[in-house]
KEZA-807939 format. One record per residue: residue in one letter; y, z, x of N, C-alpha, C, CB in turn. Coordinates in pm, whole numbers, plus 50000, padded with zeros to 5 digits. Glycine has a CB too. Layout:
<rs>
+---------+-------+-------+-------+-------+-------+-------+-------+-------+-------+-------+-------+-------+
| residuo |   n_y |   n_z |   n_x |  ca_y |  ca_z |  ca_x |   c_y |   c_z |   c_x |  cb_y |  cb_z |  cb_x |
+---------+-------+-------+-------+-------+-------+-------+-------+-------+-------+-------+-------+-------+
|       a |     Y |     Z |     X |     Y |     Z |     X |     Y |     Z |     X |     Y |     Z |     X |
...
+---------+-------+-------+-------+-------+-------+-------+-------+-------+-------+-------+-------+-------+
</rs>
This chain:
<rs>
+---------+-------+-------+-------+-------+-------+-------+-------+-------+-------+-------+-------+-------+
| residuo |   n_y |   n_z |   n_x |  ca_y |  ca_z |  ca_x |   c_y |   c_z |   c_x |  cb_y |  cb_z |  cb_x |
+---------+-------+-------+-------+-------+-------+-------+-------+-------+-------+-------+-------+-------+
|       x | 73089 | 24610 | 55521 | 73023 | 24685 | 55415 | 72995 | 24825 | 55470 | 72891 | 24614 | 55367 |
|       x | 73060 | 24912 | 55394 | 73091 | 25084 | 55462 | 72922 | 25113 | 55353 | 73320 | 25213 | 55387 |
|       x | 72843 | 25190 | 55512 | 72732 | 25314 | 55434 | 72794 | 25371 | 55326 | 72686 | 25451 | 55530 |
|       x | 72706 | 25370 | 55202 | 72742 | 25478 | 55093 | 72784 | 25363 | 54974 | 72888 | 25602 | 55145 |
|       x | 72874 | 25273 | 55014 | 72884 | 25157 | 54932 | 72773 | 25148 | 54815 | 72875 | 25037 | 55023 |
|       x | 72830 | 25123 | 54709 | 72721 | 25115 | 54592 | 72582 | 24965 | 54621 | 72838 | 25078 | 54419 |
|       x | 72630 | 24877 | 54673 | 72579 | 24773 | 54703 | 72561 | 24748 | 54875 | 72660 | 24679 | 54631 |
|       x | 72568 | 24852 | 54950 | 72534 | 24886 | 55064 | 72420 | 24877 | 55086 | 72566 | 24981 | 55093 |
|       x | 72263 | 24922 | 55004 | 72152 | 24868 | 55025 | 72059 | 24733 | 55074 | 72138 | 24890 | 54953 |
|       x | 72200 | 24641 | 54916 | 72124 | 24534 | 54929 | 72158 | 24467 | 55024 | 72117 | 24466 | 54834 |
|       x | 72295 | 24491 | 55101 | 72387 | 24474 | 55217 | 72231 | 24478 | 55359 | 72539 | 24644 | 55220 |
|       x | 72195 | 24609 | 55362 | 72152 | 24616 | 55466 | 72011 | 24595 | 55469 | 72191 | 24715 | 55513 |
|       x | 71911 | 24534 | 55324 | 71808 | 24503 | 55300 | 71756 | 24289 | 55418 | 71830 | 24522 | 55103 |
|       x | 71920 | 24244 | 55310 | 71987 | 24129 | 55386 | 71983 | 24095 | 55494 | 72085 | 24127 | 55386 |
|       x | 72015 | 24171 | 55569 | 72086 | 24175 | 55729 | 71935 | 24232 | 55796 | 72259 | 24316 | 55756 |
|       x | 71839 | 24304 | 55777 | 71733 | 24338 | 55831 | 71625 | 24274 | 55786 | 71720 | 24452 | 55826 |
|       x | 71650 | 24131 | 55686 | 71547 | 24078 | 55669 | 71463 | 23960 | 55737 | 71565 | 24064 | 55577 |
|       x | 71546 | 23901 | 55833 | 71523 | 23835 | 55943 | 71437 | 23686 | 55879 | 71438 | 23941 | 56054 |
|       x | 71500 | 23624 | 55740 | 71412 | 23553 | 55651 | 71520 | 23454 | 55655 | 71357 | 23620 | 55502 |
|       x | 71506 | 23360 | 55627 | 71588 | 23249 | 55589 | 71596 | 23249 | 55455 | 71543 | 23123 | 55634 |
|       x | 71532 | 23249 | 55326 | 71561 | 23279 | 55237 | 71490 | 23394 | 55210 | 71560 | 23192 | 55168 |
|       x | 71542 | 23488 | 55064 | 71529 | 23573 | 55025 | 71498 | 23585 | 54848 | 71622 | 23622 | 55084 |
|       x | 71369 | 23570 | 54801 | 71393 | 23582 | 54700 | 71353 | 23668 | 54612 | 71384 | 23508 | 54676 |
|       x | 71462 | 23782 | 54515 | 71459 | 23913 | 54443 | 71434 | 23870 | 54339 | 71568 | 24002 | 54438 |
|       x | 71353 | 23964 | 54261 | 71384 | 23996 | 54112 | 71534 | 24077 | 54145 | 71245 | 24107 | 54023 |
|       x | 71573 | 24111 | 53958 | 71659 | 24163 | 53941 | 71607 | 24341 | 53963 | 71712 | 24103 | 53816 |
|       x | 71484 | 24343 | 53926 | 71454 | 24487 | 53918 | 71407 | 24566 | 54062 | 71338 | 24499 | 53810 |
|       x | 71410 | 24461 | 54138 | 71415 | 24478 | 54267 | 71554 | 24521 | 54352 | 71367 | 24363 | 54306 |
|       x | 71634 | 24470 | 54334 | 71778 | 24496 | 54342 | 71829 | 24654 | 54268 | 71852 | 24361 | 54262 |
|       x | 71772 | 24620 | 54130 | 71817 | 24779 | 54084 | 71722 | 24873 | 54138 | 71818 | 24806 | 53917 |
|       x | 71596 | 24874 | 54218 | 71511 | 24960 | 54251 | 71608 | 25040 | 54399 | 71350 | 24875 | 54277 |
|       x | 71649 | 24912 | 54533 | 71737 | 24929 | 54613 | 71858 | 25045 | 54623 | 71775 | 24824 | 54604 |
|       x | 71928 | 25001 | 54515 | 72054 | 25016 | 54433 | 72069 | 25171 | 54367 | 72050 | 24899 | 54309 |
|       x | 71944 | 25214 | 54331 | 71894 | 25306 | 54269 | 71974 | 25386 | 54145 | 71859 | 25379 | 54367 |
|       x | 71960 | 25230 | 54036 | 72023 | 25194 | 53914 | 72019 | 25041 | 53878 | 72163 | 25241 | 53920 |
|       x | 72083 | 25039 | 53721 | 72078 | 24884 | 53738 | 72210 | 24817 | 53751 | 72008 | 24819 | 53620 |
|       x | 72167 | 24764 | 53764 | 72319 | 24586 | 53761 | 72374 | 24629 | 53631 | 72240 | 24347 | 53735 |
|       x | 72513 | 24556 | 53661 | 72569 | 24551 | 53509 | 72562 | 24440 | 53443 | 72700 | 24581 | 53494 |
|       x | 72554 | 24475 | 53297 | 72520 | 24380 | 53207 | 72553 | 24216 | 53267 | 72602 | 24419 | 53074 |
|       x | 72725 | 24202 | 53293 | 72745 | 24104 | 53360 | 72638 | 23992 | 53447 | 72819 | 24161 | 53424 |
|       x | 72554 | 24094 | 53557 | 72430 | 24048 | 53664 | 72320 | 23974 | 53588 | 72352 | 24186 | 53741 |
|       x | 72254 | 24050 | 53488 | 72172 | 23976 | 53365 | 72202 | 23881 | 53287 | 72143 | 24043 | 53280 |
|       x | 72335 | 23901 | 53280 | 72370 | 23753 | 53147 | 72469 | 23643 | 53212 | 72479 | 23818 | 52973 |
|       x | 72531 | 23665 | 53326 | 72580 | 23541 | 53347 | 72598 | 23446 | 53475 | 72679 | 23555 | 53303 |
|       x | 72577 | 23390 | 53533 | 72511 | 23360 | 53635 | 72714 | 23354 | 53759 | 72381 | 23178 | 53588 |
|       x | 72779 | 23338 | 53695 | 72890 | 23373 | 53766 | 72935 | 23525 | 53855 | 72973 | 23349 | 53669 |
|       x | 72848 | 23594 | 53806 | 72818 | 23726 | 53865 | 72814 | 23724 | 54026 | 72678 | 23775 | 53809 |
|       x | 72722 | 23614 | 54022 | 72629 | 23650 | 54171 | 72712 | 23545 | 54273 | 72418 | 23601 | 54160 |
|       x | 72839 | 23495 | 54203 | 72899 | 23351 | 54280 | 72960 | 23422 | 54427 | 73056 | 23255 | 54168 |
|       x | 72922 | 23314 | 54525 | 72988 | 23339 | 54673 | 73128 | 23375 | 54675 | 72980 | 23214 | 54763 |
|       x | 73143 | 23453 | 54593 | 73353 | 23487 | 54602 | 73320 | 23567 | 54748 | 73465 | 23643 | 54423 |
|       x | 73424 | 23543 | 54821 | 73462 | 23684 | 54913 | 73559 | 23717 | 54910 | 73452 | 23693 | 55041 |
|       x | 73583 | 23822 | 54800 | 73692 | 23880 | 54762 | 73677 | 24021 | 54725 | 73742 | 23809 | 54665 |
|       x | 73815 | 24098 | 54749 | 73767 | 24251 | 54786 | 73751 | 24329 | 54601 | 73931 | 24352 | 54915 |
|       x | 73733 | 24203 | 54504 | 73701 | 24283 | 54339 | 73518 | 24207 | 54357 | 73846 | 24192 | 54137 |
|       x | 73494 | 24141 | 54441 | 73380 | 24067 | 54424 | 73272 | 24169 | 54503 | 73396 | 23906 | 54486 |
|       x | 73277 | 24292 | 54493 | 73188 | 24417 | 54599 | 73027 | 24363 | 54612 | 73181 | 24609 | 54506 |
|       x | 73049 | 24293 | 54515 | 72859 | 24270 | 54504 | 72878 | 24141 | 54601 | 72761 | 24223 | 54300 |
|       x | 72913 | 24083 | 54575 | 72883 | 23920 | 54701 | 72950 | 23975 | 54836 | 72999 | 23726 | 54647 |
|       x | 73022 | 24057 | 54830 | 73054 | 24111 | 54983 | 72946 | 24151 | 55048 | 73147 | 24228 | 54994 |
|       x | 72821 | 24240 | 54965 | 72713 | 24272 | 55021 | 72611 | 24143 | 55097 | 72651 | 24345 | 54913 |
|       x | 72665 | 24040 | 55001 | 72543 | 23948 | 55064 | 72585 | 23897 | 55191 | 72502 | 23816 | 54972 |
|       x | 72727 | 23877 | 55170 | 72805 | 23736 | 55239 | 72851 | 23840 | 55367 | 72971 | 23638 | 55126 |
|       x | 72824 | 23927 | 55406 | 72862 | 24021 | 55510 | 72741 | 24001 | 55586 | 72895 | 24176 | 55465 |
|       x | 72596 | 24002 | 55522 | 72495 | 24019 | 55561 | 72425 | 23841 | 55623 | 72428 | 24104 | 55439 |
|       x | 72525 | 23769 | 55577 | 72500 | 23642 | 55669 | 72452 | 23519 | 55525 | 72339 | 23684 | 55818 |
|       x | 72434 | 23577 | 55457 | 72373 | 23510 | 55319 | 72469 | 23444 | 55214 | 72299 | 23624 | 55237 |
|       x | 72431 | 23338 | 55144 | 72429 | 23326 | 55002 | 72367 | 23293 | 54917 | 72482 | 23286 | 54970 |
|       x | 72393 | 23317 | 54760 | 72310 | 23352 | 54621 | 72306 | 23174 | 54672 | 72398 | 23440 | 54427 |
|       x | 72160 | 23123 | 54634 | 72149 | 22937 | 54633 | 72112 | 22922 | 54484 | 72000 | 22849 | 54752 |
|       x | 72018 | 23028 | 54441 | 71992 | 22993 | 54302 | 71968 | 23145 | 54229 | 71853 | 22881 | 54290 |
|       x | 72010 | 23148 | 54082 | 72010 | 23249 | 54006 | 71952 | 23208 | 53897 | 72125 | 23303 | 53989 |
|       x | 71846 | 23299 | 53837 | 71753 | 23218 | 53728 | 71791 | 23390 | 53599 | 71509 | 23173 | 53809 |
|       x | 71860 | 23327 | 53536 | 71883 | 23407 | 53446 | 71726 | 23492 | 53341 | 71985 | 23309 | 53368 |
|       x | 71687 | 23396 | 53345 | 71603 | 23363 | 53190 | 71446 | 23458 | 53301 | 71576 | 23098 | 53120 |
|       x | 71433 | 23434 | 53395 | 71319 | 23492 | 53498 | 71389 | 23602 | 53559 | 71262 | 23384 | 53620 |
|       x | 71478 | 23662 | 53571 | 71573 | 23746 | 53644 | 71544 | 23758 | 53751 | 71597 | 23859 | 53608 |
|       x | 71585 | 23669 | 53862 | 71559 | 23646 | 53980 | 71662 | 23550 | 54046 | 71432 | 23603 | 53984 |
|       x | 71693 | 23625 | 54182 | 71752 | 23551 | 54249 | 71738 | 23507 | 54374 | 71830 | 23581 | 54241 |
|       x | 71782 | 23408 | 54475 | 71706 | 23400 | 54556 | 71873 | 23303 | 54683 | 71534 | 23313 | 54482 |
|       x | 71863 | 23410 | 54781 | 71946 | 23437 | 54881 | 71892 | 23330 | 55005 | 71941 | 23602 | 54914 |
|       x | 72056 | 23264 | 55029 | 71986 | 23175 | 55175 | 72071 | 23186 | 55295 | 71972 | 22998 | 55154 |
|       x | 72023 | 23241 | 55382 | 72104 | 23247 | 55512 | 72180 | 23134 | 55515 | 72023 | 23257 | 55639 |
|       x | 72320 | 23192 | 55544 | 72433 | 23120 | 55528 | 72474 | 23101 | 55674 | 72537 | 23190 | 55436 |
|       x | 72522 | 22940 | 55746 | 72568 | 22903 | 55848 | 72697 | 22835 | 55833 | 72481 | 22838 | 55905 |
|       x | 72801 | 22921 | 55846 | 72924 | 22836 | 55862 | 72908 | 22723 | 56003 | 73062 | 22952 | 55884 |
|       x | 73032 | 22631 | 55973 | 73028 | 22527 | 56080 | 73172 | 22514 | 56087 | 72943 | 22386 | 56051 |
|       x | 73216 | 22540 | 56182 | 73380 | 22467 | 56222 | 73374 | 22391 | 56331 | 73505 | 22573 | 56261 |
|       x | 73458 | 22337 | 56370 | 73523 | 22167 | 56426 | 73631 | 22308 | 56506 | 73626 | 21990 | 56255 |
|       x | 73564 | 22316 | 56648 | 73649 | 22454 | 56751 | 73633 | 22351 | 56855 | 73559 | 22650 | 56791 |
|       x | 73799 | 22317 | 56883 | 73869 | 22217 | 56992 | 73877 | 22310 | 57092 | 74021 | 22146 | 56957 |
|       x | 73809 | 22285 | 57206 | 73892 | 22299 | 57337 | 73930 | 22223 | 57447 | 73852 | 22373 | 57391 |
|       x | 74010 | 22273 | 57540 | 74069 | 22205 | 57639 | 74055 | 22268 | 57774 | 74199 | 22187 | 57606 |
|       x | 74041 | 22209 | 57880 | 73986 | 22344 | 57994 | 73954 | 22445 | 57976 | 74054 | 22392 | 58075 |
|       x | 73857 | 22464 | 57887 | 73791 | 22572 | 57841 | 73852 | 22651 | 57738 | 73765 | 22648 | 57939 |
|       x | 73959 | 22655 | 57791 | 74013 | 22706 | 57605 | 74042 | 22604 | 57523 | 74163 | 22795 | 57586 |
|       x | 74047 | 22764 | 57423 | 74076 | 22703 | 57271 | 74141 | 22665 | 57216 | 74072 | 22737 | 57197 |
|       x | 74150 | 22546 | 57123 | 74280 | 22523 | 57079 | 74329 | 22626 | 56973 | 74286 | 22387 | 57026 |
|       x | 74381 | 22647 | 56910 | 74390 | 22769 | 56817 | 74447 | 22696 | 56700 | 74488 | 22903 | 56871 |
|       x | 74378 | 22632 | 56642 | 74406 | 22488 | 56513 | 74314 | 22591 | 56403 | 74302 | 22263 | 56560 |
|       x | 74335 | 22564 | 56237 | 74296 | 22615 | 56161 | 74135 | 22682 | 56185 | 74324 | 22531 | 56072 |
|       x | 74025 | 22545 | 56186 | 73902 | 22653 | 56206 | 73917 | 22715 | 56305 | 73769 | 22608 | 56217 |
|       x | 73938 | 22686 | 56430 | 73887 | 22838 | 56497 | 73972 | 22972 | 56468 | 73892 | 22827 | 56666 |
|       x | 74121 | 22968 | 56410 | 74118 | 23032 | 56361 | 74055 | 23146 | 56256 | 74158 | 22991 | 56367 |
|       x | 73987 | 23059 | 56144 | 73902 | 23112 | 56058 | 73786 | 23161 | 56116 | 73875 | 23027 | 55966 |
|       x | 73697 | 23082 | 56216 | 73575 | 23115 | 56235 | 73635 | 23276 | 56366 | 73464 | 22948 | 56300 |
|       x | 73726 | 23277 | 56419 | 73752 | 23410 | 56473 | 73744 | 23503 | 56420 | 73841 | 23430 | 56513 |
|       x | 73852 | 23505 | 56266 | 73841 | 23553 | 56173 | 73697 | 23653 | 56083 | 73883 | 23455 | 56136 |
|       x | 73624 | 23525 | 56053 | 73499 | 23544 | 56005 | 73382 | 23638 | 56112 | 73454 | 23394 | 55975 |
|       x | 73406 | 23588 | 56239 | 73309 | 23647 | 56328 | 73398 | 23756 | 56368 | 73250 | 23553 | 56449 |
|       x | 73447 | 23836 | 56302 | 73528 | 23971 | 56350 | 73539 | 24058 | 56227 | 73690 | 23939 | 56411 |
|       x | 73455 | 23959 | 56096 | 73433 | 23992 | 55979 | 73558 | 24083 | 55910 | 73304 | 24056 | 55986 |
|       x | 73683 | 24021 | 55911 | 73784 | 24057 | 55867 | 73840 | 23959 | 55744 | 73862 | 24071 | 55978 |
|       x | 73920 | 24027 | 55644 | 74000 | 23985 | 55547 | 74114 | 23951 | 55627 | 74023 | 24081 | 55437 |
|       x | 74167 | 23841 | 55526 | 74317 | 23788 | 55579 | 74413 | 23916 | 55616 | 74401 | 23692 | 55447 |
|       x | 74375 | 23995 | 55496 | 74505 | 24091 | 55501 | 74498 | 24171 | 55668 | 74491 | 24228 | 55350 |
|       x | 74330 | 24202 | 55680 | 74298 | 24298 | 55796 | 74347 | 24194 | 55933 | 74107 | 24350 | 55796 |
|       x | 74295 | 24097 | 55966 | 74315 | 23982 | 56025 | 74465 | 24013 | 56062 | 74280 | 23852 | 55934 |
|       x | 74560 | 23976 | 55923 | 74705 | 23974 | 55987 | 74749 | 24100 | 56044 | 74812 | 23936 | 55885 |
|       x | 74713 | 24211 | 56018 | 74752 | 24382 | 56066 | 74673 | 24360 | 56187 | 74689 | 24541 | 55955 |
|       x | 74633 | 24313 | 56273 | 74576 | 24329 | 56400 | 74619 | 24218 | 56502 | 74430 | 24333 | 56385 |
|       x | 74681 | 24090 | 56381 | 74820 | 24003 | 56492 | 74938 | 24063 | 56481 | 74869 | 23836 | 56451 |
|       x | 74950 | 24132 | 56371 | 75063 | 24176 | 56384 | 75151 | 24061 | 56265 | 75103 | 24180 | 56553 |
|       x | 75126 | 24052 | 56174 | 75208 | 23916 | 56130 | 75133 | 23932 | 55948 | 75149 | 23724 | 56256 |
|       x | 75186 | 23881 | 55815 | 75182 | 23850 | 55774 | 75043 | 23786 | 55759 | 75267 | 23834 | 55782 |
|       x | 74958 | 23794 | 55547 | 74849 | 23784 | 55529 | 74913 | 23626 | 55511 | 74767 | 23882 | 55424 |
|       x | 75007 | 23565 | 55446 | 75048 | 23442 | 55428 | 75039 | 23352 | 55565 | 75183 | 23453 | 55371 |
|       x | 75104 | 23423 | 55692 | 75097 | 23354 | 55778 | 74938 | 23322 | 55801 | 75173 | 23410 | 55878 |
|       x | 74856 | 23385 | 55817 | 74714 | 23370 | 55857 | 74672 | 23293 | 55737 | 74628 | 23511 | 55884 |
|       x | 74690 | 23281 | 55611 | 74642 | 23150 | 55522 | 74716 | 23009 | 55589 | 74698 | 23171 | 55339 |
|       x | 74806 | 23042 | 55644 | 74910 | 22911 | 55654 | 74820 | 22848 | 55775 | 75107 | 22949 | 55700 |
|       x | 74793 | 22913 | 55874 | 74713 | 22901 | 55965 | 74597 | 22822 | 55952 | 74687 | 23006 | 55995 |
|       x | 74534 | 22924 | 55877 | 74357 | 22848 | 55817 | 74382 | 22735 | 55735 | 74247 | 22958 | 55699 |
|       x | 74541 | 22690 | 55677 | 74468 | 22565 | 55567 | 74580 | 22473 | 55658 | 74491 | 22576 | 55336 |
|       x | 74626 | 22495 | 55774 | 74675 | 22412 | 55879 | 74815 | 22373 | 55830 | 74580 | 22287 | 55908 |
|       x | 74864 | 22448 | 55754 | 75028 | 22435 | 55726 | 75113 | 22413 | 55844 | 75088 | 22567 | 55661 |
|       x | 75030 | 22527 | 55946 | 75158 | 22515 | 56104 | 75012 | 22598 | 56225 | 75396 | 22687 | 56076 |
|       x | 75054 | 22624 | 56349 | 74967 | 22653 | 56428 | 75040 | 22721 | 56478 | 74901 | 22575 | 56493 |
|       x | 74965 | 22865 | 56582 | 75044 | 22967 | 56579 | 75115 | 22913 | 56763 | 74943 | 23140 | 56545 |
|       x | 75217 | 22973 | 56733 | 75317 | 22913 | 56913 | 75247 | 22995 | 57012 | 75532 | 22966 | 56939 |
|       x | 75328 | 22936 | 57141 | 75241 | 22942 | 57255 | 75180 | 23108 | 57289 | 75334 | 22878 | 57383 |
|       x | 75256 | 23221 | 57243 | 75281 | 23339 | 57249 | 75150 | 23410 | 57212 | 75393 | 23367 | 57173 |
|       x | 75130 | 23382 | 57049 | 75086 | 23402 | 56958 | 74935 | 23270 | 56984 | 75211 | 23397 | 56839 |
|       x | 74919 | 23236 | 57052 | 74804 | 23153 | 57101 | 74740 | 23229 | 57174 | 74831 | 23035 | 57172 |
|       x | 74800 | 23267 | 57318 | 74781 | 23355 | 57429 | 74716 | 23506 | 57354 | 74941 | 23374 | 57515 |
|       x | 74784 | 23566 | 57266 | 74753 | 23703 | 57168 | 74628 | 23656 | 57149 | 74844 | 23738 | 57014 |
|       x | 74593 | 23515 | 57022 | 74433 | 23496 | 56988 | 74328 | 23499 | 57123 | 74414 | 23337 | 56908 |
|       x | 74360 | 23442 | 57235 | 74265 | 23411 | 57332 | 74245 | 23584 | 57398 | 74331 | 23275 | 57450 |
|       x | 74307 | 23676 | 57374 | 74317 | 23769 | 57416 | 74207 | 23892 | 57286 | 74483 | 23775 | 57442 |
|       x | 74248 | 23840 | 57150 | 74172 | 23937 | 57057 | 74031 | 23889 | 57046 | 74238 | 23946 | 56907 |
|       x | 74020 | 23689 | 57084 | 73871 | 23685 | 57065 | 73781 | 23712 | 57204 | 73837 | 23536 | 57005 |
|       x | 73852 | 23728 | 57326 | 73790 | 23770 | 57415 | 73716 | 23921 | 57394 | 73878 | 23758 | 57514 |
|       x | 73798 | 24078 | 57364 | 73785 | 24147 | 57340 | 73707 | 24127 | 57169 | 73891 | 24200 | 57386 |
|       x | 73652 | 24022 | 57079 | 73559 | 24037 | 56988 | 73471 | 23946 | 57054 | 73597 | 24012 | 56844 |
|       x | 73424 | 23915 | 57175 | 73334 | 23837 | 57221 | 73306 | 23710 | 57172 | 73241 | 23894 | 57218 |
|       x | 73410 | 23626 | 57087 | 73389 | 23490 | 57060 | 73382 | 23427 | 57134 | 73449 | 23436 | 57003 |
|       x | 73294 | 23363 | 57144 | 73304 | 23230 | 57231 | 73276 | 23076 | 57213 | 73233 | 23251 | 57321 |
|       x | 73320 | 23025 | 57261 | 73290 | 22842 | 57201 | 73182 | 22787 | 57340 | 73498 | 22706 | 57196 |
|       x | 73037 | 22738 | 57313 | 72967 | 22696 | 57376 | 73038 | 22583 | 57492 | 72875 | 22661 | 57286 |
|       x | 73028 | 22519 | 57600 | 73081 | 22401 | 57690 | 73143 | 22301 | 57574 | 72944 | 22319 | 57792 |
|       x | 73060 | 22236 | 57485 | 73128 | 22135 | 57460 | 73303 | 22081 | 57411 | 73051 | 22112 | 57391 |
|       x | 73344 | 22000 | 57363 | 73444 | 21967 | 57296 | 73459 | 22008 | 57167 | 73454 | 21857 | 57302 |
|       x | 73331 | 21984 | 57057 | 73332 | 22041 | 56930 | 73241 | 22125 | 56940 | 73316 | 21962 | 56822 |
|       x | 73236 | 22273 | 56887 | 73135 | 22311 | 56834 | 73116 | 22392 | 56729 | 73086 | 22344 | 56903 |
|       x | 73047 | 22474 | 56635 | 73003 | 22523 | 56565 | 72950 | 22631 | 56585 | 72957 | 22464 | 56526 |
|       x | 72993 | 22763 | 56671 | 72983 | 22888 | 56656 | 72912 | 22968 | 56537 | 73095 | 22917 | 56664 |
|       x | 72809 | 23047 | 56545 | 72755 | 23111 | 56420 | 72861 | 23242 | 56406 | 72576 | 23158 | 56437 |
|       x | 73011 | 23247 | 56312 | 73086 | 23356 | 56323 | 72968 | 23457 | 56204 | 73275 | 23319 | 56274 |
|       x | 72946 | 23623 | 56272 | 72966 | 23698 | 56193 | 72975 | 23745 | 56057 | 73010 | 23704 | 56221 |
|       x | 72938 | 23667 | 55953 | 72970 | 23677 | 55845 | 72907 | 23816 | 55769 | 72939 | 23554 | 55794 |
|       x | 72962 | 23768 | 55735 | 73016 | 23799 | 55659 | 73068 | 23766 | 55615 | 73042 | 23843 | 55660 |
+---------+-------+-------+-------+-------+-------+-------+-------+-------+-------+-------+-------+-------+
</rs>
């Protein structure tokens, strides 16, 4: 979420609120914002849905900031934000990683990149990196060595155990 962003406020209201949940009026948001929501935000509760997608600018603000919308009360105009914890199933083997769909994703996520950005920095195709995350194929030995190399330089790391659950970045 780039400063200046129209929804950059509530982005960085989020991220500095150090709350487990968060809960706004709507006129609170447009006070932030400095304007209001569009009609859409008031009347339909699909507005505020966890998409992370680059037409979805408003849930990028939340879901960058570590959060998601848990409940939206139309009729009270209020919403109310809950620190969001992804969990992946991150295999390793003498200390490294296996490079199997989640840790793929959770690299991904904790480097707070889109597929598309993701694949321009392996070098490869946004398809290949879906194929990846929904475990179509796993990337070869080459292209393994590359990941253990980009999440070193983004400081990922997988705690001692066999499984664990890394808090990636979210965004």
């Amino acid at each position: 979420m780039k400063p200046g962003s129209k929804y950059y406020p509530l982005f960085d209201y989020l991220q500095s609120s150090g709350q487990d949940d968060v809960l706004l009026a709507f006129a609170e948001i447009e006070a932030m914002l400095g304007g209001e929501l569009p009609a859409s935000a008031r009347d339909r509760k699909n507005w505020w849905s966890n998409r992370d997608s680059a037409t979805a600018l408003q849930a990028s603000a939340w879901i960058k900031a570590g959060y998601h919308v848990q409940d939206v009360d139309i009729g009270q105009k209020k919403v109310t934000f809950r620190k969001y914890q992804a969990h992946y199933n991150i295999q390793t083997k003498d200390g490294k990683i296996i490079w199997q769909q989640d840790a793929i994703r959770a690299l991904r996520k904790h480097m707070g990149l889109t597929q598309i950005d993701f694949a321009e920095q392996m070098g490869v195709r946004r398809q290949t990196v879906s194929e990846w995350e929904n475990g179509v194929y796993e990337p070869d030995r080459s292209t393994a060595k590359f990941l253990e190399l980009v999440a070193k330089h983004a400081n990922f790391a997988v705690p001692d155990s066999s499984e664990q659950n890394p808090e990636p970045s979210e965004g």
